[in-house]
N, C-alpha and C positions, 0 to 999 in steps of 0.2 A: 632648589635641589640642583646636583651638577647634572649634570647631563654632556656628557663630553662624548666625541664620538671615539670609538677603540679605531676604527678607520683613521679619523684624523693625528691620531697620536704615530698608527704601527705600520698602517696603509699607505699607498700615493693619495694625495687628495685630489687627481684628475680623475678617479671611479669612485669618488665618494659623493653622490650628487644626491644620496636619499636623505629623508628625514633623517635627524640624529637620535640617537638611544638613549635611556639612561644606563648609565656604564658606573661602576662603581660608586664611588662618596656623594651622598644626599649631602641637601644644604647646603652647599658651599656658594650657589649663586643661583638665580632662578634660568628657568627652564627658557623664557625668552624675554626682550624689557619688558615689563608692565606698565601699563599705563600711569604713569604718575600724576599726569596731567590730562585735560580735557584734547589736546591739542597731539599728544601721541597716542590717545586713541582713536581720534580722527583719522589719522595717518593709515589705521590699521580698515578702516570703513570704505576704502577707495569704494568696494564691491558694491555698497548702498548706492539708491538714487539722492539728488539734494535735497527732495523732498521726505526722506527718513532721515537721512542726516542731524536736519534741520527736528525733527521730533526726538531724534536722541538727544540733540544739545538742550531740547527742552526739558527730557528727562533728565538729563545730569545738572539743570540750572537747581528744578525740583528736591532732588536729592541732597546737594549739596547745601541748600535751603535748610532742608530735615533737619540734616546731619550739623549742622552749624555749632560751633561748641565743644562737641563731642571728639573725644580723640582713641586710638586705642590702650591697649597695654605697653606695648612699645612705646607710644606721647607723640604718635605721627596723628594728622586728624582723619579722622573715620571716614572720609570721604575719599580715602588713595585706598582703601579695601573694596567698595563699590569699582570701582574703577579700574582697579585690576583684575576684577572678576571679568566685569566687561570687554578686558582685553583678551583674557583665555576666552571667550564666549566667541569675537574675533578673529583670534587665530583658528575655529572651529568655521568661520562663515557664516554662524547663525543670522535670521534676521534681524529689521530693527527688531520687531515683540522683544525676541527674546532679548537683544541691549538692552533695552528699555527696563525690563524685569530685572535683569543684571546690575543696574545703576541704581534701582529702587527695591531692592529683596531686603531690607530691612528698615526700610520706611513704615512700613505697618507696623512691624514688632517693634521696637525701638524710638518711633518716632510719633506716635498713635496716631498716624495716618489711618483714615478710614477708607476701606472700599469703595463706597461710591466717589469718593474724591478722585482717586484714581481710574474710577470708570469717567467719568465725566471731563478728566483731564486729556487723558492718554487712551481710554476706549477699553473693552469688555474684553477682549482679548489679553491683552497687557495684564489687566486687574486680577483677572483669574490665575496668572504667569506668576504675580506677585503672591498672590494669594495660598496656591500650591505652597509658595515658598515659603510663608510664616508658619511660623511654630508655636504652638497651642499655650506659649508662656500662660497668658491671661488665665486659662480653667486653672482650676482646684481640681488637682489628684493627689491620691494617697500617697502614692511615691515616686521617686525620682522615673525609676523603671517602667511607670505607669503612662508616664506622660511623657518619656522619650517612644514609648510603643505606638502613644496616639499619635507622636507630631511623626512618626514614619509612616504611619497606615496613613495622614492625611496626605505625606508627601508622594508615598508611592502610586495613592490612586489617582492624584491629580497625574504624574507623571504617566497612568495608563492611558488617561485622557489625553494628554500631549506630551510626549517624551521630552517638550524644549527643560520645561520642568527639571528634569533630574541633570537634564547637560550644565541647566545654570547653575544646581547647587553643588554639582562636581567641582564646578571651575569657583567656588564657592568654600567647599570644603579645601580645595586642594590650596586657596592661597592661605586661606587660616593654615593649613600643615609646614606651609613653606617659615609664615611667618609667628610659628608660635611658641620662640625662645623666652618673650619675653611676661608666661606665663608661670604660676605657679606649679612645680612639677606633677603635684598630685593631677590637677586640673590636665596638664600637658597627659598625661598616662591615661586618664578618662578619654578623653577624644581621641587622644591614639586607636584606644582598644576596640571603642568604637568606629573609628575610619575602617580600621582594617576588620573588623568582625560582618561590618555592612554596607560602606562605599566601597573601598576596594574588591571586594566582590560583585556590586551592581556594574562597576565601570569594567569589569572583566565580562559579566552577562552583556554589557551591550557592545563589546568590541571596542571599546574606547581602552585600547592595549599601553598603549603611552601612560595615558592617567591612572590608568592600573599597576602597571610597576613604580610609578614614583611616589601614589599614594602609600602601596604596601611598603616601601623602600623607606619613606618619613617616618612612618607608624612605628617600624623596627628602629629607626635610631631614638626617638622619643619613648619607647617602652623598655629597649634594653641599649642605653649609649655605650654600656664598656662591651659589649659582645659587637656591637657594629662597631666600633672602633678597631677592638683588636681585629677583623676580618677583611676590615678595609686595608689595613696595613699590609695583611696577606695577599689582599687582590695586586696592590701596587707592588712586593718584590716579586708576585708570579707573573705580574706581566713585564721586568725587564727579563725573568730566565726564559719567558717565553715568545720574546720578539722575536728572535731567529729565527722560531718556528714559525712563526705566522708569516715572518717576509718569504719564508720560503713555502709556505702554501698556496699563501698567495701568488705566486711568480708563478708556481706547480699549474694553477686554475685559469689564470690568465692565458697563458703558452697554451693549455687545453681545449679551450673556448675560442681564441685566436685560429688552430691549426684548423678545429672544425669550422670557420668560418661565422661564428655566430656572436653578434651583437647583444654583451649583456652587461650589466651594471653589477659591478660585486662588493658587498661592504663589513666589515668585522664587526663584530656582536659582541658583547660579553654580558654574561649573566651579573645579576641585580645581586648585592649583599646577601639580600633578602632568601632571594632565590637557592643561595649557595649555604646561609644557614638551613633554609627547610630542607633541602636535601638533607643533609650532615644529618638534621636533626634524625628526618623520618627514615633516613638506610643505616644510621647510625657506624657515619662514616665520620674519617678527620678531613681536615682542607689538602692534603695534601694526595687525599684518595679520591676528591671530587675532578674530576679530568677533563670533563667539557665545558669549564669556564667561559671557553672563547669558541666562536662558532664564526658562521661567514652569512650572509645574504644574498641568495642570485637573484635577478629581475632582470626577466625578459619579456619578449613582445607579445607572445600568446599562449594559450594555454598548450597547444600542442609542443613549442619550445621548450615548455615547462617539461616534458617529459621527454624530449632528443636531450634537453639538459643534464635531468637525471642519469642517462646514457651515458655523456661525456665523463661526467663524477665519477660515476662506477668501472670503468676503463679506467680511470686515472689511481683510483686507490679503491684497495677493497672494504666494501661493503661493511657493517658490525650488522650477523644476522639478526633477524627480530626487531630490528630498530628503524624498521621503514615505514612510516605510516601517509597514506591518501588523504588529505583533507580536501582535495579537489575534486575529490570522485563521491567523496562522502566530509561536506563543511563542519565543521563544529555549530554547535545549535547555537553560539552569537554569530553567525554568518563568514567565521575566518576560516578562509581557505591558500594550502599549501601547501609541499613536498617537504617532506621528512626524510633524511635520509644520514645516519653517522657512519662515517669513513675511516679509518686508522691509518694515521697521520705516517710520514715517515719514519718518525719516532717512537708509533708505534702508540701515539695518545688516540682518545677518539675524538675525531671533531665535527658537530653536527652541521649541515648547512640548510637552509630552507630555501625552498625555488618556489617565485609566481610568479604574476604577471605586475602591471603597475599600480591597474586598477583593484587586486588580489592586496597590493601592500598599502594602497589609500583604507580602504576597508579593515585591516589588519590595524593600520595603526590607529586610524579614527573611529573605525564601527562604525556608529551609528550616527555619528556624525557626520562620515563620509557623503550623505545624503546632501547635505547643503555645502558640502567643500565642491562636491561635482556640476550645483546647479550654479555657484559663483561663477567657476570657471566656463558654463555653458558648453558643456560636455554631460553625455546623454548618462543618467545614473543605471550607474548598474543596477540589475535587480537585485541582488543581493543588498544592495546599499538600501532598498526602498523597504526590504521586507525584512531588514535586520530588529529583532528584538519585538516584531509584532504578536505572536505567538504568546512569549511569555509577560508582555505588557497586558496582554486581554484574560490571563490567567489569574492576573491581579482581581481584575473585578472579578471575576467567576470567584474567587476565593471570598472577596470581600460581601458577595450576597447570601455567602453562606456562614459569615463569622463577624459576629460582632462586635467578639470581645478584642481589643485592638492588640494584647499582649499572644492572645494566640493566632492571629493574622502574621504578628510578624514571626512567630514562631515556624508559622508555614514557610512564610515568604525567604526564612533564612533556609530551610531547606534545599528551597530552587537557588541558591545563588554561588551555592559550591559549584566549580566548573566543571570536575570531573565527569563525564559522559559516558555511555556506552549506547552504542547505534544497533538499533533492532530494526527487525521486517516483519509485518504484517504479510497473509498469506499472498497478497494479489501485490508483493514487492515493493510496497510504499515503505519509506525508511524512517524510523521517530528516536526522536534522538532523547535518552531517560539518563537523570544520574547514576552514577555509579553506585552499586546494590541494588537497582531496580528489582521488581517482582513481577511476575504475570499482573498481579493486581494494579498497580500503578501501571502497565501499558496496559488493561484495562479501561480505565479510566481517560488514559489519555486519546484513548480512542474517542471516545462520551463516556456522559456519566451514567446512561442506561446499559451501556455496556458493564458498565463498572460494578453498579447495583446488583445486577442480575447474572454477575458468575458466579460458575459452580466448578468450574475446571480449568485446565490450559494444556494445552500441547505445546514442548518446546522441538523445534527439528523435529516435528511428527511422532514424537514418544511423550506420555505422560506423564506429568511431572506435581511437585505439589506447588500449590501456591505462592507459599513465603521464599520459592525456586530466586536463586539472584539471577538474573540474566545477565547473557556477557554478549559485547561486539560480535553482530552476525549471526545471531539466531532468529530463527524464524517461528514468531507466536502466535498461536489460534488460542482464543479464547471460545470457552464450551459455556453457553447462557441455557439458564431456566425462568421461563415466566415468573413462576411463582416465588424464584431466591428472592435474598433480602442479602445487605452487607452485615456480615459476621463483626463484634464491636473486637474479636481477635487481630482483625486486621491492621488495625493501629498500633499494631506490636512491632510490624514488618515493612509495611508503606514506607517508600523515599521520597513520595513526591509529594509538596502541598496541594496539587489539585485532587491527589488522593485521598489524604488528610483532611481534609474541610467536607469532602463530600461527602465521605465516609461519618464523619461525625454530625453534619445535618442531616445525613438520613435518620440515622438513631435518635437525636431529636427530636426529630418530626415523629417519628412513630410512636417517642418515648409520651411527647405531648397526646399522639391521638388515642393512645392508652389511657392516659392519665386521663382524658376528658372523658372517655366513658366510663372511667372507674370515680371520675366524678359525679357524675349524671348520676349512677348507682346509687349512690351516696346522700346526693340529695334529696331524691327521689325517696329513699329511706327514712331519714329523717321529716323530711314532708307529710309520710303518711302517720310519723307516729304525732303528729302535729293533725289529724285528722284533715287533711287537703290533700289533693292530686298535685301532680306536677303541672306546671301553668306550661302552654304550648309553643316550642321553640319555630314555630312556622312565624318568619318576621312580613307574610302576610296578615299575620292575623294585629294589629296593630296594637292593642289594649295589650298583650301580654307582650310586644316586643317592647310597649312604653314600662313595662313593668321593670323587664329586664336589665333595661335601659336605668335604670333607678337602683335598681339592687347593686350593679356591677357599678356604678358609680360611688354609691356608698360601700363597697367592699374593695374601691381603689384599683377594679381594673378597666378595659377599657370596652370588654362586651364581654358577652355570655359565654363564647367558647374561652376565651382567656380563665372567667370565675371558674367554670368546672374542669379546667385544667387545674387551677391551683387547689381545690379542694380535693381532687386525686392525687395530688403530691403532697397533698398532705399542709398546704400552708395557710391554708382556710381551714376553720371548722363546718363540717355540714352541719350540725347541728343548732348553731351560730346563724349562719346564713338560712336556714329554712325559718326559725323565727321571725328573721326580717324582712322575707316573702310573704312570712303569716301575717304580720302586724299590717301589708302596705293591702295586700288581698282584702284582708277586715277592715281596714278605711274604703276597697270600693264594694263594701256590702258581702262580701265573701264570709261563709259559717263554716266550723268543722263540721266534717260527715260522720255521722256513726259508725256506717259500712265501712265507710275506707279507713277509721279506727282499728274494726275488729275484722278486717280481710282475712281469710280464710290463707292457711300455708299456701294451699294450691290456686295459689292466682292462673285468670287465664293471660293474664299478659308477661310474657317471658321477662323481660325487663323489669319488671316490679319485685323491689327486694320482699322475701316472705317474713313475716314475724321480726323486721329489724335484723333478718341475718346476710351479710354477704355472703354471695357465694362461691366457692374455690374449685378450677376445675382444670386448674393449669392451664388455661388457654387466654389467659391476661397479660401475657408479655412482662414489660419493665416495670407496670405499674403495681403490681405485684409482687412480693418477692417471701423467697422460702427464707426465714432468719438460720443463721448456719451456725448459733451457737447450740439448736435443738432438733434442726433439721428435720422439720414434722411430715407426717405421709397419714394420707386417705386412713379415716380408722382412731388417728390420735383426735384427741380432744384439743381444739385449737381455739384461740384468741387473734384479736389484728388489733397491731398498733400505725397509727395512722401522724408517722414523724413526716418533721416539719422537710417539704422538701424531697422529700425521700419514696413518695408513693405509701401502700399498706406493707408493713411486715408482719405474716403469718410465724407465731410461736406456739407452742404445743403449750399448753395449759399449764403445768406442771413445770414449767420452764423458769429457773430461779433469775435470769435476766431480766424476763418477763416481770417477774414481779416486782423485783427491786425499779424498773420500768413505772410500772403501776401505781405504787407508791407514790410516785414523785410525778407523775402526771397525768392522771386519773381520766381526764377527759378528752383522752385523744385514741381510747381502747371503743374497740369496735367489736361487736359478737359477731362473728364467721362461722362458716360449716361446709363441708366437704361436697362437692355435686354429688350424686348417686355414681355419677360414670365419670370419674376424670377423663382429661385427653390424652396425659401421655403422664410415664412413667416420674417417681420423685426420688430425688439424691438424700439417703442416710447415710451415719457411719456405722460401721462393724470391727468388732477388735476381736482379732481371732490370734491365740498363741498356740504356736508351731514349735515341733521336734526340729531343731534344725538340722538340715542334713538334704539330701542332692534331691536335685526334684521336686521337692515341698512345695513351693510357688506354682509348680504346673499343676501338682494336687489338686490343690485350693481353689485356682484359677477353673480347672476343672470342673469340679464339686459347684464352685458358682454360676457355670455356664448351663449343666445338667439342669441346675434349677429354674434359669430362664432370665434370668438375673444377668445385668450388666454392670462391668468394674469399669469407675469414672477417675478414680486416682487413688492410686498406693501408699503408704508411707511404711519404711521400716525404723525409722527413731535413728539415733546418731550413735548410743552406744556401742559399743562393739560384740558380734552375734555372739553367744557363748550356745550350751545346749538346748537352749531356746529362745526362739526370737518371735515377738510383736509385732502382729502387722496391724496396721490402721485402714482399713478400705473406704471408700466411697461407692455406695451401692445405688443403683437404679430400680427400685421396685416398684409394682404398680400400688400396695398398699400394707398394711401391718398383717393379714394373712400369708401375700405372700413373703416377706420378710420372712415369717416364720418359717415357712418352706426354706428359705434359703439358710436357714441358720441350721436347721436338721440338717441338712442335705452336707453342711461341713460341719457338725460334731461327730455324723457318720463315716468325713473321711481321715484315711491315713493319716497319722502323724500332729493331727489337729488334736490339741488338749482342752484348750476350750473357747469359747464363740458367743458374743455376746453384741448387743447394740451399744451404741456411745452413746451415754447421755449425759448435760448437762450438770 
């Protein structure tokens, strides 16, 4: 990629002494030499002792070993791609480990080097380094999507475990970007879309700012070449109309900085292709509307300079309100901090400049690699360099002990990697930095997950707000908890953050299984007695029945006892299936059917014992459970359960024509259910009630159902257009088909109502 500095081109080059930028046109040459050779990456190792030196060289004899034969797409041999990895991993100061993984990241995959080869070669450190870094080629997955979500959930969590991980696949990803003309385009647009949908964003989460603008800058000319072509064209005639202006702001900064007396370094900036399309794209502007192209960099000696600095600026040209932001006072959540501040230029353009320190622009441009740029040099790291990206590295695992599935891990994981932020306060002024949309729920959660579970409210700036509230910069959140809450499965409507998302979804899991297992238990326990036997004792002291257990769940393919009567509450076992083959193992140890426990009486004394083969329904079973919504049955109807695969039991009213056409076709998974005496809580039918149309009618209604004691769960009026009378569809809360009744007199009797009926099937 170019990487040219705007400094060196517009500036003097006696104040241009910082890292350089990438400044307009990618690919035209790389970003510094790369190692081509063993012997110029040497060069770059001064930092090592002889005794890593000496185990890189034996890593790269190794690799080059592997590699032997092998050449790329281009026809160079496959051993100058190791190699210039290793060199960006260099110009970063990693240690040897991480060379050493850098020279051999695809010796496993590529070369079927085994792991312990590389343990026993180069040591357990190294192996792991390497190991992070292969990609799952070898499995069988269903699809392409499947097995790029495994090889990132493999790489992201090895990278929680040691960040060197993601630095080396960066400096990894980014020479394949540099060098990858000489692929097929389709192929070229794949990895594009993907660099920029999920490294260019990781390398922006960890402050590695450099490899962030050139990966996003590659991405954009291999996914749209004629749009970065014609824009690059534009940057190069805007920066001759615009040299005069910059040699004279510069001169304006310099004399400014000079008269105050203060020592600072100043260098020109100009915004990435990339950057000046996504503008354009997102304010839906042209290039010639886009006006902060070019900006400036100040760096000085301390952070208090940092703000006499801003002082001088502001004296020198005026300010553009609203355009000043603190990252010093308040960092961005990868650790980069600095002064914001755009000015209107002589001419009346804006032009942004940023002020830190030096150690603020080692950080800025390396991140998280600054950590080992600072320990090369033997200069003390900054804290921020030490604690960059740890937060959200250990959010990784937190996510990944509550998700399995590897395609929705990284569906979390992309959530966190958008940069946009908004900085809130906890009441006691601790500051936590959420993306942009955040909710009470998500700083919820990110406080803990007990917090998260158990809200019921939030206070924003001390007034009440609802949940799905977005928070913005500077508000200040109390979260209001109850023992007894639980997370609402709503909440996954609203949540921005993956630690919200995984946890919110394992809670509901978890409860969904402890549902299932006693609605399994029920079940079996049912079928067991019509099999004349009790249920054998899940106490795993009692040994004889936990060996039994132990036998059943193994011939039913799971892997113990709560697993089996979890699946047979979802429905993916038959109990009646499985109580046979309790019966047959019980009668080989001398076990007889009972009479009594045949012909048990309705009224058992043991709560838990289903009566006469009936489940029973009393709305306080949760997910495992569920009302079918094409009959939407209540206390009173005559009801059926069907016991789908997966799904839990679904309760349908008898008479229910899905039901049957159901039945039909699969006879043995109908279950007899029946109503408790006392439900717990109220059940949702429909009502079709048609109205006089005309003013007020809906409050009528509303009315008339309130009188009755009756709660409305959701409305419909149909899509027709009203004419003299209009169809309402409601969703009712009644305790049972008495009172329904009530409720349906209660609006034939009022105004305007013509007539009021239930919905049925």
């Amino acid at each position: 990629m170019g990487i040219r500095s705007l400094a060196a081109e517009l500036l003097p080059s006696a104040l241009t002494g910082l890292p350089r930028f990438a400044l307009g046109k990618a690919a035209e040459q790389p970003a510094a030499p790369e190692a081509a050779t063993f012997a110029a990456l040497a060069d770059k190792l001064g930092y090592l002792s002889k005794a890593e030196l000496k185990q890189v060289r034996e890593a790269y004899k190794f690799a080059d070993e592997a590699h032997l034969g092998q050449f790329r797409a281009s026809g160079e041999p496959y051993i100058t791609h190791p190699l210039a990895v290793a060199g960006l991993c260099a110009d970063w100061k990693l240690d040897a480990q991480a060379i050493m993984a850098a020279l051999m990241h695809d010796a496993m995959e590529d070369c079927g080097v085994g792991k312990a080869e590389l343990i026993e070669r180069f040591g357990a450190a190294t192996a792991d380094l390497v190991d992070g870094l292969t990609k799952l080629d070898k499995l069988q997955f269903n699809t392409r999507e499947e097995s790029q979500a495994e090889s990132f959930r493999k790489m992201l969590l090895a990278m929680a475990r040691d960040v060197r991980v993601i630095l080396v696949k960066l400096a990894d990803r980014l020479h394949n970007m540099r060098t990858m003309n000489a692929m097929a385009p389709a192929k070229r647009g794949r990895i594009a879309r993907e660099t920029l949908e999920i490294y260019a964003p990781i390398a922006h989460r960890l402050g590695l700012n450099q490899t962030y603008r050139e990966l996003q800058e590659l991405s954009f000319e291999h996914l749209h070449p004629w749009r970065h072509a014609v824009l690059s064209k534009a940057v190069q005639r805007s920066r001759g109309y615009r040299r005069d202006l910059v040699d004279r702001v510069h001169k304006d900064v310099g004399r400014a900085f000079a008269a105050a007396r203060m020592k600072v370094q100043i260098a020109g900036r100009e915004k990435t292709i990339y950057s000046i399309y996504r503008k354009m794209r997102e304010k839906h502007t042209s290039f010639a509307q886009v006006n902060d192209i070019f900006g400036f960099r100040i760096v000085v000696g301390d952070v208090l300079e940092c703000y006499t600095a801003l002082g001088v600026l502001h004296q020198l040209y005026k300010p553009v309100p609203g355009r000043f932001k603190d990252y010093i006072a308040i960092p961005k959540a990868n650790g980069y901090q600095s002064l914001h501040t755009t000015l209107v230029s002589p001419l009346g353009t804006a032009i942004e400049f940023q002020i830190r320190t030096e150690a603020m622009h080692a950080v800025a441009e390396a991140g998280i690699a600054a950590h080992w740029m600072y320990k090369a040099k033997d200069v003390r790291d900054p804290k921020e360099a030490q604690r960059l990206g740890t937060i959200w590295l250990q959010s990784l695992l937190d996510i990944q002990d509550e998700t399995r599935d590897a395609a929705e891990f990284l569906e979390h994981v992309k959530v966190d990697l958008y940069p946009d932020a908004v900085y809130v306060f906890t009441p006691k002024s601790k500051i936590l930095a959420l993306p942009r949309g955040a909710t009470p729920v998500d700083f919820a959660y990110a406080i803990h997950s007990d917090v998260g579970h158990h809200t019921v409210a939030a206070k924003v700036n001390g007034e009440a707000v609802a949940l799905r509230t977005e928070l913005k910069s500077g508000d200040v959140v109390e979260i209001v908890t109850a023992p007894n809450a639980k997370p609402n499965p709503a909440w996954l409507n609203f949540v921005r953050t993956g630690r919200a998302r995984s946890k919110i979804r394992h809670h509901l899991k978890t409860m969904e299984a402890e549902e299932a297992r006693a609605l399994g238990e029920k079940l079996l326990a049912q079928a067991l007695r019509a099999e004349g036997l009790p249920m054998p004792s899940a106490d795993p002291a009692d040994e004889d029945a936990a060996a039994l257990w132990q036998q059943v769940a193994r011939w039913a393919g799971n892997r113990h006892r709560a697993e089996l009567m979890t699946d047979i509450g979802q429905g993916r076992k038959i109990a009646t299936i499985v109580a046979k083959r309790v019966a047959q193992l019980l009668a080989e140890r001398g076990a007889r059917p009972d009479a009594v426990t045949l012909t048990l009486g309705r009224y058992a004394s043991d709560d838990n014992a289903p009566t006469q083969g009936l489940v029973t329904i009393d709305g306080s079973e949760g997910a495992s459970v569920q009302m079918a919504t094409c009959c939407r049955p209540i206390p009173g109807d005559a009801i059926v359960g069907y016991l789908g695969r997966g799904e839990g039991l679904t309760v349908h009213t008898a008479e229910c024509g899905v039901a049957r056409r159901l039945k039909e076709r699969d006879s043995e998974r109908w279950l007899p259910v029946e109503w408790a005496e006392e439900p717990t809580r109220p059940f949702e039918t429909g009502v079709q009630v048609l109205v006089e149309n005309g003013k007020g009618v809906l409050a009528r209604v509303a009315s008339a159902i309130s009188g009755a004691e009756a709660d409305i769960t959701h409305i419909a009026m149909g899509d027709e257009k009203a004419g003299e009378t209009v169809e309402l569809k409601l969703l009712l809360a009644v305790r049972d088909r008495l009172h329904l009744a009530d409720v349906l007199r209660a609006l034939k009797r009022a105004p305007s109502v013509l007539r009021a009926q239930r919905i049925k099937p």
